[in-house]
BAMI-705337 format. One record per residue: z negated, x negated, y of N, C-alpha, C in turn. Coordinates in steps of 0.2 Angstrom, whole numbers, plus 5000, padded with zeros to 4 digits. Atoms other than C-alpha are relative to their C-alpha. Example, Ala and Ser with C-alpha at 12.3 -4.5 7.8 and 13.67 -1.06 7.14 Angstrom:
<pts>
PT  nup neast nnorth caup caeast canorth  cup ceast cnorth
PT 5000  4996   4994 4961   4938    4978 5000  4996   5006
PT 5001  5004   4994 4964   4932    4995 4997  5004   5005
</pts>
This chain:
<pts>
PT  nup neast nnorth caup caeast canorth  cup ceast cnorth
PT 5001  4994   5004 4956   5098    5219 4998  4997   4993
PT 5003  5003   5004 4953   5086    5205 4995  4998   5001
PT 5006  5001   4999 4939   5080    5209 4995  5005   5000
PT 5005  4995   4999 4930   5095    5213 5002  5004   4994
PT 5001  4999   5006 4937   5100    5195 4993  4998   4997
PT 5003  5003   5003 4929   5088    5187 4991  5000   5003
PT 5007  4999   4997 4911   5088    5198 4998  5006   4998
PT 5000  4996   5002 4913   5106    5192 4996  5001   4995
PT 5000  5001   5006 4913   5104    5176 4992  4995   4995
PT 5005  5003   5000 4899   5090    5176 4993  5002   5001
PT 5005  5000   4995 4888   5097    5187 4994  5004   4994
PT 5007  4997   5005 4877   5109    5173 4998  4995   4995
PT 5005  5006   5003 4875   5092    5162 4996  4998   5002
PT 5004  5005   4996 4868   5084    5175 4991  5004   4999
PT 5005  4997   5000 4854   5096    5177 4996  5001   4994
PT 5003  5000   5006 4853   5099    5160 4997  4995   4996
PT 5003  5006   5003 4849   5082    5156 4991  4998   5002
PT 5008  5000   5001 4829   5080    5151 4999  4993   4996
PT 5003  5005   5002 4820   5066    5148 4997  5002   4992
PT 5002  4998   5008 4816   5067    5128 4993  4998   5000
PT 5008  5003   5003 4797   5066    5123 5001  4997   4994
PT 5001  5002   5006 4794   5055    5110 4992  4995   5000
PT 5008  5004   5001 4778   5048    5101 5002  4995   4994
PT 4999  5004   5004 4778   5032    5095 4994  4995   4996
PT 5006  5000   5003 4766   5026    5080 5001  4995   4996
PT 4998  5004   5003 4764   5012    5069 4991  4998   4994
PT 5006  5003   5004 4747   5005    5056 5000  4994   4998
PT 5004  5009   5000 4738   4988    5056 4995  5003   4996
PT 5004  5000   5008 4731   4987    5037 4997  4994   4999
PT 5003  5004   4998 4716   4977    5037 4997  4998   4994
PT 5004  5001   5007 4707   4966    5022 4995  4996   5004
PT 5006  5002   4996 4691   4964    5029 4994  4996   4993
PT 5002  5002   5003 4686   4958    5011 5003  4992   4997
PT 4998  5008   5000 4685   4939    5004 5004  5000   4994
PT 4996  4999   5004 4697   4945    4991 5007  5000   5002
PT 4995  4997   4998 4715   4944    4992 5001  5008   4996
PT 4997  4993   5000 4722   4963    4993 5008  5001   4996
PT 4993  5000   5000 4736   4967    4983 5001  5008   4999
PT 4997  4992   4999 4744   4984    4985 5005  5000   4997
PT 4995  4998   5002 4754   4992    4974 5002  5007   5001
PT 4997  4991   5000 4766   5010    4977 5004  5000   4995
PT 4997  4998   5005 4769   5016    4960 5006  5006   5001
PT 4996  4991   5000 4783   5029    4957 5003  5001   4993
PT 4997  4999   5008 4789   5035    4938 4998  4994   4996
PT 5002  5006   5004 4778   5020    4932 5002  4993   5002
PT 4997  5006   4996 4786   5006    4943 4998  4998   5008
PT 5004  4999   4995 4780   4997    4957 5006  4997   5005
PT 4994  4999   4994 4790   5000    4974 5001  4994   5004
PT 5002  5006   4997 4792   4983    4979 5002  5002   5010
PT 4997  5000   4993 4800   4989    4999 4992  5003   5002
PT 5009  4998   4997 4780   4995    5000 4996  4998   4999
PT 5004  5004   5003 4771   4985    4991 4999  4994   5002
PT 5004  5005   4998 4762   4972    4998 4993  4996   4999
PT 5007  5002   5001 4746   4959    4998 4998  4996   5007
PT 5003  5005   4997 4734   4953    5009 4996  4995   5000
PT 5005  5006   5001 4725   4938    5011 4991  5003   5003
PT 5008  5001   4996 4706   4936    5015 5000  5002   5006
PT 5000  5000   4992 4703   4943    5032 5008  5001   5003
PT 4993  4999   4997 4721   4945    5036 5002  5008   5002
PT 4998  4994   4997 4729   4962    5043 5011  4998   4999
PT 4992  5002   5000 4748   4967    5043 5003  5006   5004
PT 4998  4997   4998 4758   4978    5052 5005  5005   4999
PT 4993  4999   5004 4769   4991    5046 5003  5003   5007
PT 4995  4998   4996 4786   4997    5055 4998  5004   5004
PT 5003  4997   4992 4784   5006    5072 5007  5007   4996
PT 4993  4993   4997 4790   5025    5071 5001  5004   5002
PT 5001  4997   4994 4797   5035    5080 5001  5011   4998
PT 5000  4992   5002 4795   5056    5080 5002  5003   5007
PT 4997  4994   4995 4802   5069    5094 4995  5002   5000
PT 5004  4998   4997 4789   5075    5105 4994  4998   5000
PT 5009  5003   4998 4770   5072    5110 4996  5003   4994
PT 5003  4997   5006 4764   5072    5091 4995  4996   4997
PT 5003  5007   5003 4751   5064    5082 5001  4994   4998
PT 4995  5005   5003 4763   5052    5073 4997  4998   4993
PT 5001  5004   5005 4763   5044    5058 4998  4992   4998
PT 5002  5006   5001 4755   5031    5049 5001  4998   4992
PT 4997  5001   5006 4755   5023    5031 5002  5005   4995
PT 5000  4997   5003 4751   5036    5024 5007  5005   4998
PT 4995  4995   5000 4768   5044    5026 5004  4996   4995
PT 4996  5006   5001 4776   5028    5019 5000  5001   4992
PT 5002  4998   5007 4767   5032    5003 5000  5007   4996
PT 5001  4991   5001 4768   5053    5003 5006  4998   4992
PT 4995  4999   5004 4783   5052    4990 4996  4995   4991
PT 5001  5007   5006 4775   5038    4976 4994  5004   4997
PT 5005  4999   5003 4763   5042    4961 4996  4999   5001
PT 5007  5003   4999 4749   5032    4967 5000  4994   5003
PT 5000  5009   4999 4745   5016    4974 4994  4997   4997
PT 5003  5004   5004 4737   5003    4965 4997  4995   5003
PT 5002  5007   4996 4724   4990    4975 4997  4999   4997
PT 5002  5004   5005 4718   4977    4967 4996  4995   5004
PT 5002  5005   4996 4706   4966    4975 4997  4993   4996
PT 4999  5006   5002 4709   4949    4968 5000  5001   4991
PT 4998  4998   5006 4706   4951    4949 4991  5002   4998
PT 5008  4996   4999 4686   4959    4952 5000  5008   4999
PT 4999  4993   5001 4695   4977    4953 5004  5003   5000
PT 4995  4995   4998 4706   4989    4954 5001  5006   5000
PT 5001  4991   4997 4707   5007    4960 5007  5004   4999
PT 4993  4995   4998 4721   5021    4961 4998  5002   5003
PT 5001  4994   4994 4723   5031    4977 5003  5003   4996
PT 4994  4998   5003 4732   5044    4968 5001  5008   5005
PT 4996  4993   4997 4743   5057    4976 4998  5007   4997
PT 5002  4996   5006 4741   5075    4971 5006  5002   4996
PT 4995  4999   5008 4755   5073    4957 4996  4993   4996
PT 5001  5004   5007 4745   5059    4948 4998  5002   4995
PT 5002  4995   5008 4743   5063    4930 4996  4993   4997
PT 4999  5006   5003 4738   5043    4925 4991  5001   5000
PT 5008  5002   4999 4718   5037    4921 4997  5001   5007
PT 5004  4999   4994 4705   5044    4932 4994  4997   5002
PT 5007  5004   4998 4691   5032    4928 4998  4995   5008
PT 5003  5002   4994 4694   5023    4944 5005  5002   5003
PT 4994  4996   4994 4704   5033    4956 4995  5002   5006
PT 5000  4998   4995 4703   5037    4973 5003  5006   5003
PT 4997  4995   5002 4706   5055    4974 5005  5002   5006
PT 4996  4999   4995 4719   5062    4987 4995  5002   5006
PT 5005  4997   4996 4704   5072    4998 4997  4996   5001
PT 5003  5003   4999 4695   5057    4999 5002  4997   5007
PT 4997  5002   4994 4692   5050    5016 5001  4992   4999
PT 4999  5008   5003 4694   5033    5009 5008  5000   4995
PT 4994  5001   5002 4712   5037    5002 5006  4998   5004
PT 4996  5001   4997 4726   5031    5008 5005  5003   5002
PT 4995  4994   4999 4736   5046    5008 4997  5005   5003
PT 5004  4994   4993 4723   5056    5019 5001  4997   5007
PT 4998  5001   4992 4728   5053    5037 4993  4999   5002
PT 5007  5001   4998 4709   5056    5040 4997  4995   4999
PT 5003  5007   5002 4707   5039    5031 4999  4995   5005
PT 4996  5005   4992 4715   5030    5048 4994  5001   5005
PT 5001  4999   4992 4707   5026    5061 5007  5001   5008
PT 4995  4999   4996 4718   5035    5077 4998  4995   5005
PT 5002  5002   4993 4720   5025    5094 5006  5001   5005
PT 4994  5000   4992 4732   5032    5108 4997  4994   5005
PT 4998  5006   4998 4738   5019    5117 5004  5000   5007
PT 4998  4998   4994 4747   5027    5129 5003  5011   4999
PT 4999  4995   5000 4748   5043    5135 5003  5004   5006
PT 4998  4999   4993 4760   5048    5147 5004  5007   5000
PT 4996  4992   4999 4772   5066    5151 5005  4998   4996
PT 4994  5001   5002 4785   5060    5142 5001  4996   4992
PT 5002  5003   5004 4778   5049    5129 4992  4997   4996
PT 5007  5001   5004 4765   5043    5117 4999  4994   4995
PT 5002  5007   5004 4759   5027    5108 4997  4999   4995
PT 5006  4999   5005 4747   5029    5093 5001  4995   4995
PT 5002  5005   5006 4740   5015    5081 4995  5003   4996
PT 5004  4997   5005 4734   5020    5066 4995  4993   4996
PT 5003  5007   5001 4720   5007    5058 4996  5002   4992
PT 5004  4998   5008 4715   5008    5039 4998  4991   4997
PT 5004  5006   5003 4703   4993    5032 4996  4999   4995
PT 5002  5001   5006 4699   4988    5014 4995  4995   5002
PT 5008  5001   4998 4679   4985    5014 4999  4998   4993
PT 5005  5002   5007 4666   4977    5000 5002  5007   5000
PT 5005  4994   5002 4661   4995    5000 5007  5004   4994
PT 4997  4998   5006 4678   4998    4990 5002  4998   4994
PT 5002  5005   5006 4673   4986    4976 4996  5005   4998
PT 5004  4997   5003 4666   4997    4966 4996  4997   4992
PT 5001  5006   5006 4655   4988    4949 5002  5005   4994
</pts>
């Protein structure tokens, strides 16, 4: 009688139990120029050093793999950087630009405006690549690449 309590009891978990979808997404940041790249995530005039990074010459870097509920586009740097002022890249000591969010208020002579497909806060800056795509889950790499053509004179 125990036993067929307890089977009782289990038996709607059982069925209820679903395989969870999830999409899992990550970005490989590329400096395709002969510059190092350094990347700053400003926030209240400070630079975020847990996001802030630099590339060498030709180098790439990977950020953290994450994970979302359900079969969704997924996220990529840009998400990394949604909350900061601005980001600041500097390609060796030849330039330096702002992406700026739309809360930056700082100099606009060289910025990179938020709509722009060259910003780093427009998801459309990314190149997407699903990786996998199955009933259950999703794999997407996002790929953004710093070019001469963002050496502005």
């Amino acid at each position: 009688m125990k036993k067929l309590l307890i089977i009782c009891v289990l038996l709607p978990f059982l069925f209820s139990c679903t395989a969870d979808k999830v999409t899992f997404s990550k970005t490989i940041l590329i400096n395709a120029t002969d510059d190092v790249v350094f990347v700053r995530a400003m926030i209240n005039g400070d630079i975020d050093t847990d996001i802030s990074f630099e590339l060498a010459p030709t180098d790439s870097m990977i950020t953290p793999i994450s994970r979302n509920v359900g079969l969704v586009r997924g996220d990529c740097f840009n998400m990394a950087v949604a909350i900061m002022d601005s980001v600041v890249v500097s390609f060796g000591d030849r330039y330096i630009i702002a992406h700026q969010s739309f809360r930056y208020a700082g100099d606009t002579t060289r910025v990179i405006p938020y709509s722009s497909p060259r910003s780093l806060y427009n998801i459309n800056s990314y190149y997407r690549s699903v990786t996998e795509n199955s009933k259950n889950s999703r794999s997407v790499i996002f790929y953004y690449t710093f070019t001469e053509d963002d050496i502005m004179p």
